[in-house]
C-alpha positions in Angstrom: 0.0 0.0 0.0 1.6 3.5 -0.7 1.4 6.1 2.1 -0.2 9.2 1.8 -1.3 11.8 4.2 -4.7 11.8 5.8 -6.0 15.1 3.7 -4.7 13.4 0.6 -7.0 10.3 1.7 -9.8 12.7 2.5 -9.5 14.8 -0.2 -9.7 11.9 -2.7 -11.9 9.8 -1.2 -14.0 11.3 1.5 -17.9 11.7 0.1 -20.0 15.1 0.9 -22.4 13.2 2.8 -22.7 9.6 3.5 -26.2 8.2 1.3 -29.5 7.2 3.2 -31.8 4.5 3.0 -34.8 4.9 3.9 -35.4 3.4 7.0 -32.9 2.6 10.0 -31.2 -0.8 10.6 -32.3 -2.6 14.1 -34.8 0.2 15.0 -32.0 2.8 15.7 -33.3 6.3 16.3 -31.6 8.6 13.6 -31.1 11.9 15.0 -30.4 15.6 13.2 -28.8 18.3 15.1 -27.0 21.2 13.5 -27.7 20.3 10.1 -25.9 17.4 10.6 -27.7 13.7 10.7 -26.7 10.7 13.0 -27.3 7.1 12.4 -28.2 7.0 16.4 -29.0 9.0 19.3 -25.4 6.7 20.2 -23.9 8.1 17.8 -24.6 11.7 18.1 -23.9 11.5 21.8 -19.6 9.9 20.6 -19.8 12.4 18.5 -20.1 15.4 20.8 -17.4 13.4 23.4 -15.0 13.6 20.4 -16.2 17.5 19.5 -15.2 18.0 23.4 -11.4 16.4 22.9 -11.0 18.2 19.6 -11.8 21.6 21.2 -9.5 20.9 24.1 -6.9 19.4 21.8 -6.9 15.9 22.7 -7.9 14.9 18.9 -7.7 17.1 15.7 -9.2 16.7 12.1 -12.5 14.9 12.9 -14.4 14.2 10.2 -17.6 12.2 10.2 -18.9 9.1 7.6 -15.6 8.8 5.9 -15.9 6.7 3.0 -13.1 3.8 2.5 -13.1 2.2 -0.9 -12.3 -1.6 0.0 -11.9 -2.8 -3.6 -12.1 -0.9 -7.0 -15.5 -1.2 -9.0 -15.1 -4.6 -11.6 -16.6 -5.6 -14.7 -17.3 -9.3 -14.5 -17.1 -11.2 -17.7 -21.0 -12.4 -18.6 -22.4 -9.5 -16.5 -24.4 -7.2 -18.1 -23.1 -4.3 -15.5 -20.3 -3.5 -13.7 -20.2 -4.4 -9.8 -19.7 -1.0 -7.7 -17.2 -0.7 -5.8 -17.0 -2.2 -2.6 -17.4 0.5 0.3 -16.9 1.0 4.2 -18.0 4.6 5.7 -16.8 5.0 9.2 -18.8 6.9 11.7 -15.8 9.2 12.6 -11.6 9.5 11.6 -9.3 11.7 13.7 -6.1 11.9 14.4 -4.6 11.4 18.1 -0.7 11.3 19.1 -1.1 12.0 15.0 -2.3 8.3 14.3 -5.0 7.9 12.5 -8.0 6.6 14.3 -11.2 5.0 13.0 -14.0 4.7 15.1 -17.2 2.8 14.1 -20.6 3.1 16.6 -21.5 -0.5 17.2 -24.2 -2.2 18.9 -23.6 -5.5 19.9 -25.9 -7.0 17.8 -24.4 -5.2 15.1 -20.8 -6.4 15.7 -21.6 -9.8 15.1 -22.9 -8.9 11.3 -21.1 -11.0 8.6 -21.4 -8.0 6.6 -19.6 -5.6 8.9 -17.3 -8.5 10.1 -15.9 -8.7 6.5 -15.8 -4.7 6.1 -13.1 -4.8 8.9 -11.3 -7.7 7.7 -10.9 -5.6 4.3 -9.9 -2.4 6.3 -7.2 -4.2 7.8 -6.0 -6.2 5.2 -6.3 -3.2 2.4 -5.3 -0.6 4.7 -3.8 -1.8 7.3 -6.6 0.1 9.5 -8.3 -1.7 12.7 -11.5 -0.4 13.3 -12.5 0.6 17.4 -15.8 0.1 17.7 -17.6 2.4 20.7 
């Protein structure tokens, strides 16, 4: 894997907004505060602990539903269509002691998904990134 800085990542692959379907997964309350939309209640309350250590300095450059490309988009021979490209979007990124930290806001019923099980097996073996579930 070739290194590059964390606003190169960002700048190249970090989306506007992360997309919505229309309903929530497990019943999770989605939440909007400040223009800004939350997956959870759970989640908007990490994300104003981690507002709190950036203002003090603890943690700097948080950004919130970063999107990871896990493997490029791929035209399979016999398909009529290319498959997309295979994406993770973490809940937030920062950087403390200037490592990079991703943090995903897990239930535990949600931590045991094969979905999301494979989408950290991919972060760490594409980029070398474990995931800390909160």
């Amino acid at each position: 894997m070739t290194s590059i800085s964390l606003a190169e990542y960002h700048a190249q692959y970090a989306p506007k907004t992360k997309p919505k379907s229309g309903r929530s997964k497990f019943n999770a309350q989605r939440i909007e505060k400040d223009g800004m939309k939350f997956d959870s209640v759970k989640e908007y309350k990490r994300y104003i602990e981690l507002t709190a250590l950036a203002q003090r300095g603890e943690i700097s450059e948080l950004r919130c539903q970063v999107k990871f490309v896990l493997a490029p988009k791929v035209k399979l021979e016999g398909e009529k269509r290319a498959k997309p490209e295979l994406r993770y979007y973490a809940d937030f990124t920062y950087l403390s002691n200037g490592r990079l930290i991703v943090e995903d806001v897990k239930s535990a019923v949600t931590r045991k998904l094969q979905s999301y099980r494979n989408k950290k097996h991919l972060m760490k073996t594409v980029h070398d990134i474990d995931i800390r579930e909160v």
